[in-house]
C-alpha positions as CSV (number, residue, x, y, z in Angstrom):
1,X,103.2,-87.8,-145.1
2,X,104.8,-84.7,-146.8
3,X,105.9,-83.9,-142.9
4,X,107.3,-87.4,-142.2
5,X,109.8,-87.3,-145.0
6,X,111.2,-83.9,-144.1
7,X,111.5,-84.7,-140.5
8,X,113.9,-87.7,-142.2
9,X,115.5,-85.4,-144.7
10,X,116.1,-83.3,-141.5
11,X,117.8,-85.7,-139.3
12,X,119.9,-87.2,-142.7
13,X,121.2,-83.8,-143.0
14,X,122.1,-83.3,-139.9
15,X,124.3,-86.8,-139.3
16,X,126.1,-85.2,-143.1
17,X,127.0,-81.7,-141.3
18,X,128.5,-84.0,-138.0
19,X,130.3,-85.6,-140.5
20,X,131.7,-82.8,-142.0
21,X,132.5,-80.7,-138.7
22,X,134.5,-84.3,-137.8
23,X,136.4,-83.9,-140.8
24,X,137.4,-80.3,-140.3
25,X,138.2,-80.7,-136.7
26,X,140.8,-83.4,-137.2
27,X,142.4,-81.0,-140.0
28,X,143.3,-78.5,-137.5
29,X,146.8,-77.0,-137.5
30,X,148.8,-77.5,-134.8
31,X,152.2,-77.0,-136.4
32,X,154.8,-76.8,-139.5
33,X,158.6,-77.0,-139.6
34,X,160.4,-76.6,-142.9
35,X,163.5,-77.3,-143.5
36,X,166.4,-73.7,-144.8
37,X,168.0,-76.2,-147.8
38,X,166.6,-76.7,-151.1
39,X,166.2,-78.5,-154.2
40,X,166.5,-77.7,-157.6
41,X,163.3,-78.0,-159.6
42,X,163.1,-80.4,-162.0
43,X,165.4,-82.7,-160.2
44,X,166.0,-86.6,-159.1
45,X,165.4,-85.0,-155.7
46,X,161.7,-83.8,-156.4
47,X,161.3,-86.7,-158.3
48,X,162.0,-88.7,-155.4
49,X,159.6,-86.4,-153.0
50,X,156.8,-86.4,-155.5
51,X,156.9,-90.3,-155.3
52,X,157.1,-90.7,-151.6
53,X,154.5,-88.0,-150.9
54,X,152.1,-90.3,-152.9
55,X,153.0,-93.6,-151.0
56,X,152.3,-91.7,-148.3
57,X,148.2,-90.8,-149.6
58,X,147.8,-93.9,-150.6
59,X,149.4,-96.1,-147.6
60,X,147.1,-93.7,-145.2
61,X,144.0,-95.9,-147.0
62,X,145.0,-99.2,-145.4
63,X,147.4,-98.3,-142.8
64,X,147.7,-96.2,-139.3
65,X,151.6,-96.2,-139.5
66,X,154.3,-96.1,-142.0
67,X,157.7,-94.9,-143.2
68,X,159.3,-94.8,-146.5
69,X,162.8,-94.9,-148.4
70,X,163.1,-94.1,-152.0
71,X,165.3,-93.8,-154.1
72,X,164.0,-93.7,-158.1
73,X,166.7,-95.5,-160.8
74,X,169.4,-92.6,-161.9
75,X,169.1,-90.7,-158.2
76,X,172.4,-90.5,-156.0
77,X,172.6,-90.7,-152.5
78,X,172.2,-87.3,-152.0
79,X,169.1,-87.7,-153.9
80,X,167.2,-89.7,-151.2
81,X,164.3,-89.1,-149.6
82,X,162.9,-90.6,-146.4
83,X,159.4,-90.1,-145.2
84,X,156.8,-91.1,-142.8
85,X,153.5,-90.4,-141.7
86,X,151.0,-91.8,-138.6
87,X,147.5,-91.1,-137.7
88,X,145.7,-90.7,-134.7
89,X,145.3,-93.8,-132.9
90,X,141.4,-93.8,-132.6
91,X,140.9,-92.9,-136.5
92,X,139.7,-95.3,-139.0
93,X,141.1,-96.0,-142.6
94,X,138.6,-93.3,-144.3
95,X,139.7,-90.3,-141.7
96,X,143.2,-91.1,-142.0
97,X,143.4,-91.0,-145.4
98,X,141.8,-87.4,-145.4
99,X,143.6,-86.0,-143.0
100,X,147.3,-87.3,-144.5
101,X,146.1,-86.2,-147.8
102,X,145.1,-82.7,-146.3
103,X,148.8,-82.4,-144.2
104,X,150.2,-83.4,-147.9
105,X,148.7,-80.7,-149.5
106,X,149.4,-77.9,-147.2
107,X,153.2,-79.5,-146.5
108,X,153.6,-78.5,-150.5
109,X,152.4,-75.5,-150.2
110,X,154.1,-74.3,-147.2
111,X,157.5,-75.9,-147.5
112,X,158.0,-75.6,-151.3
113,X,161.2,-76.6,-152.7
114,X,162.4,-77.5,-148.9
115,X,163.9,-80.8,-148.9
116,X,162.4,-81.8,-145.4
117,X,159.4,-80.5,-143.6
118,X,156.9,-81.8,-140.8
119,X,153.3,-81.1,-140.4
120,X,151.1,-81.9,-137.5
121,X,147.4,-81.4,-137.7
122,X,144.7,-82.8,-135.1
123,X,144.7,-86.2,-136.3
124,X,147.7,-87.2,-138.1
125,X,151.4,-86.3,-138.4
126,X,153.1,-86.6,-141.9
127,X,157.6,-85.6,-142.4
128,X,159.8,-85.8,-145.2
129,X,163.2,-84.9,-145.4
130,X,167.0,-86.0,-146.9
131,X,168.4,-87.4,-143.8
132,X,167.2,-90.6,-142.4
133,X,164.8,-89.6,-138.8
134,X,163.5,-93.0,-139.2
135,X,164.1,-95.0,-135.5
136,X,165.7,-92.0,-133.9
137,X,164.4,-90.5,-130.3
138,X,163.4,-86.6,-130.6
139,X,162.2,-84.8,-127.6
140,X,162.7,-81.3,-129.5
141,X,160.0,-79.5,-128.7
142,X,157.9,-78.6,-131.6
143,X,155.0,-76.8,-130.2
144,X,153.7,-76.1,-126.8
145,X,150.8,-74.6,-125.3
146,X,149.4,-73.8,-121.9
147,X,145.5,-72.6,-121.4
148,X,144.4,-70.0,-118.8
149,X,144.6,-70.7,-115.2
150,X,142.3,-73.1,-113.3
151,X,142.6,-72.7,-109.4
152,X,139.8,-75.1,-108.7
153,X,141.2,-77.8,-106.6
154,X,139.1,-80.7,-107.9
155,X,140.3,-79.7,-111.8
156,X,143.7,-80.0,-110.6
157,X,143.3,-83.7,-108.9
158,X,141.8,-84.8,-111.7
159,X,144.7,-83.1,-114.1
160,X,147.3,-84.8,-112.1
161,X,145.6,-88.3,-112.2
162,X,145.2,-87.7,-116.2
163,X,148.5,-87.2,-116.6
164,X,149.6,-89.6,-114.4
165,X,148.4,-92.4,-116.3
166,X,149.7,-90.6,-119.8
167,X,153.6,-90.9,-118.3
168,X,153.2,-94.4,-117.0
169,X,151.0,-96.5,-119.9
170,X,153.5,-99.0,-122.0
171,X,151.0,-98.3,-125.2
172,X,152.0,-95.9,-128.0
173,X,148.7,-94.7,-128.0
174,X,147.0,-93.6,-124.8
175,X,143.9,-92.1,-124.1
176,X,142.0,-91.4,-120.1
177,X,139.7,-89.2,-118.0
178,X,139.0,-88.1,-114.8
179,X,135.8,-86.5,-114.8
180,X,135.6,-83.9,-117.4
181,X,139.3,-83.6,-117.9
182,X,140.9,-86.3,-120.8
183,X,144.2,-86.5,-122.2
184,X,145.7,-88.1,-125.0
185,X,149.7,-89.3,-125.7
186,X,151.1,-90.7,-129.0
187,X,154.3,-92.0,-130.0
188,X,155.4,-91.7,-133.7
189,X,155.8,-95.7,-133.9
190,X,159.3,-96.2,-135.5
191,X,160.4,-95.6,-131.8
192,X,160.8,-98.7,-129.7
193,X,158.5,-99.0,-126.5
194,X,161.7,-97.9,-124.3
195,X,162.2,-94.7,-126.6
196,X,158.2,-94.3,-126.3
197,X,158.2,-94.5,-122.9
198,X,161.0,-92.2,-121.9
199,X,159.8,-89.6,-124.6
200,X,155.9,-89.2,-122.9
201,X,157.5,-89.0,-119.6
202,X,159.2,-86.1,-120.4
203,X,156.7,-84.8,-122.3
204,X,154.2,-85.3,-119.4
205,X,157.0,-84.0,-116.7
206,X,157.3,-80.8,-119.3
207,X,153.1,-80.3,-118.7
208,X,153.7,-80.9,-115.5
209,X,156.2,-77.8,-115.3
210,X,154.8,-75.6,-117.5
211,X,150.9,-75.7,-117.4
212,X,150.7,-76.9,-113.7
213,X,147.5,-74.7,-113.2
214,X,146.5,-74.6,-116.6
215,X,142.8,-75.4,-117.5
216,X,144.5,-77.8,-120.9
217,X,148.2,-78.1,-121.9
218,X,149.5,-78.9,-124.9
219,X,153.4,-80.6,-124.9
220,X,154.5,-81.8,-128.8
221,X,158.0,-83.1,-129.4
222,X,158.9,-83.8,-132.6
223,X,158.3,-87.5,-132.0
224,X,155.4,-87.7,-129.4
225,X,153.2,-85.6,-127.4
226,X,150.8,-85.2,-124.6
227,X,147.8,-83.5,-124.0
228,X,144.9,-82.4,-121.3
229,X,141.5,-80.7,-121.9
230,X,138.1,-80.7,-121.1
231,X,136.9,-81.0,-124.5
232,X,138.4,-84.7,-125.2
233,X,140.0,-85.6,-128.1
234,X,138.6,-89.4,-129.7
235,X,136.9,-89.4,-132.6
236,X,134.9,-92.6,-131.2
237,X,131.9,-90.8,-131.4
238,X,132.4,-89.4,-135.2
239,X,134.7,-92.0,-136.9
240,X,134.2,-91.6,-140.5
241,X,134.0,-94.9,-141.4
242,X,131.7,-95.8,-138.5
243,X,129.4,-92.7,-139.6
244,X,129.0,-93.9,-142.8
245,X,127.7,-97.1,-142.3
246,X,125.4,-95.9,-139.7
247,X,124.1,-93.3,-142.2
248,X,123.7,-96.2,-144.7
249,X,121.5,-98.2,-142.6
250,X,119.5,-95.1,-141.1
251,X,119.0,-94.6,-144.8
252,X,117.9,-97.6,-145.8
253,X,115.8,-98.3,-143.1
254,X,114.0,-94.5,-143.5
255,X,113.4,-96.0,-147.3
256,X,112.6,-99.1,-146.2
257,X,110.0,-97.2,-144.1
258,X,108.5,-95.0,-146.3
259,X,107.8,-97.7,-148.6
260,X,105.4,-99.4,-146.4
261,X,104.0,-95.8,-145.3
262,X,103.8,-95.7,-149.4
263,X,101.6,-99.1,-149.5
264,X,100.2,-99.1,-147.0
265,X,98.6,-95.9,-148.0
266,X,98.0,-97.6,-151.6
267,X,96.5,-100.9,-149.8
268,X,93.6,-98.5,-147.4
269,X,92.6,-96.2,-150.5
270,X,91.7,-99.5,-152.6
271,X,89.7,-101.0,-149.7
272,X,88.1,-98.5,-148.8
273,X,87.2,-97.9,-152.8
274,X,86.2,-101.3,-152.9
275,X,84.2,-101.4,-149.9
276,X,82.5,-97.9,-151.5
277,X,81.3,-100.1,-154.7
278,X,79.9,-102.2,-152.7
C-alpha cells in the first residue's frame, strides 16, 4: 500500500516539474530594445506607463492580443503612452498571463526611466513607448540568428517546404513540419492581413538568405517573425491551462482510488475477523 501511494506521489510530481520547465521555457529571452529618451520620475508620463503596464497584466488573463492608449486626467499630449502586447498563438489564458507579467517585469528593470521599450521572450511580445506604433508595418530587424550548418540533403528539403508554407499561409499565426524540422511565424495583430502577409514573406526570404544551410534560423522584425528548428515550438503538449486540469483529474481519480484501496482493505480485515469468530 505504502508503495502504491509513492509510485502516485512520484508520477504527481513529476507532471508539477513539466509544468514548471513549460513555464520557464516560454520565458526565454530572445530580445530587448530600449528606447535613449527619458522621463522624469514622478511625472504624468510614468503615471501614465505605470497604468498601461498594468492593463497590460491583467488584459493577458482573458485575451491573446491587445493594444492600449492612455492618457490619465492632467497629462498633455506629450504625456501619452501607447502600448501593446501579444502572446503566442498556441498559449492559453494561464501561460499568457505569466509570460506578459514576466516580459513586464524585466521591461522595468531593463529599460528604466526609458519612455518606450520592447521585449520579446519565447512566448509573448509586450512594447511601450510615446509615439503611436499601433497599425504601422515594421520589418526592422530586431534579432536574428542562424544555427550551424546542416549539409544533409533531406534536412534541407524539408527546411525549404517548412518555410515555404510559413511565407505563403494568410493566418497570423502559423505553425508546420516536415519530418523533424517545424517552424513557426507570427504577426503582431494590429497589422492588417496584407501588412502580415508581406512582412513573413520577407522575413521567410531573409531565412532563406541568411541561414540557407543552417540546421534552425531565427528571423524577428520588430512586428513579426519566422522560425525553423528541430526542437518545435507549440506548447500543445504543455499548455498550462490544459495541464492543470489534467493534473486535477489524475488527482482526483488517484484519491478516488486510494479510497477504495482504503475500504476495501477495511471491508476484508472485518470479514475475515468475522469469519475468525465464527
Amino acid at each position: 500500500m505504502k508503495m502504491w501511494i509513492l509510485a502516485m506521489v512520484s508520477i504527481i510530481l513529476a507532471q508539477l516539474s513539466r509544468r514548471c520547465y513549460s513555464s520557464s521555457s516560454l520565458n526565454s529571452f530572445i530580445y530587448v530594445g530600449c528606447s535613449q529618451l527619458k522621463y522624469n520620475p514622478g511625472s504624468p508620463y510614468q503615471s501614465n506607463l505605470n497604468s498601461i503596464l498594468t492593463s497590460i497584466v491583467n488584459s493577458a488573463s482573458y485575451a491573446n492580443y491587445n493594444n492600449f492608449k492612455v492618457a490619465l486626467p492632467g497629462s498633455s499630449a506629450a504625456d501619452v503612452v501607447y502600448g501593446l502586447f501579444q502572446c503566442r498563438g498556441d498559449l492559453g489564458n494561464g501561460a499568457c498571463r505569466g509570460c506578459v507579467a514576466d516580459a513586464v517585469a524585466r521591461l522595468g528593470a531593463t529599460c528604466a526611466g526609458a519612455t518606450g521599450g520592447a521585449m520579446q521572450l519565447e512566448g509573448c511580445f509586450v512594447r511601450f513607448d510615446n509615439a503611436s506604433f499601433v497599425g504601422v508595418e515594421d520589418k526592422t530587424v530586431a534579432a536574428d540568428k542562424c544555427g550551424p550548418m546542416d549539409d544533409d540533403s533531406d534536412a534541407a528539403a524539408r527546411r525549404d517546404a517548412v518555410l515555404a508554407y510559413l511565407g505563403a499561409g494568410g493566418e497570423y499565426y502559423r505553425v508546420t513540419g516536415a519530418g523533424k524540422v517545424q517552424g513557426v511565424a507570427q504577426c503582431v495583430q494590429d497589422l492588417s492581413v496584407g501588412e502580415c502577409q508581406d512582412c513573413l514573406s520577407e522575413a521567410v526570404q531573409r531565412l532563406r538568405t541568411e541561414c540557407s544551410s543552417a540546421a534552425w534560423g531565427d528571423m524577428f522584425f520588430a512586428k513579426c517573425y519566422a522560425r525553423y528548428s528541430q526542437r518545435g515550438y507549440t506548447a500543445k503538449p504543455e499548455n498550462d491551462d490544459e495541464v492543470e486540469k489534467t493534473l486535477a483529474i489524475f488527482i482526483g481519480l488517484v484519491a478516488g482510488v486510494a479510497i477504495l484501496v482504503v475500504f476495501l482493505s477495511f471491508l476484508s480485515k472485518a470479514l475475515d475477523n468475522k469469519g475468525g469468530g465464527k
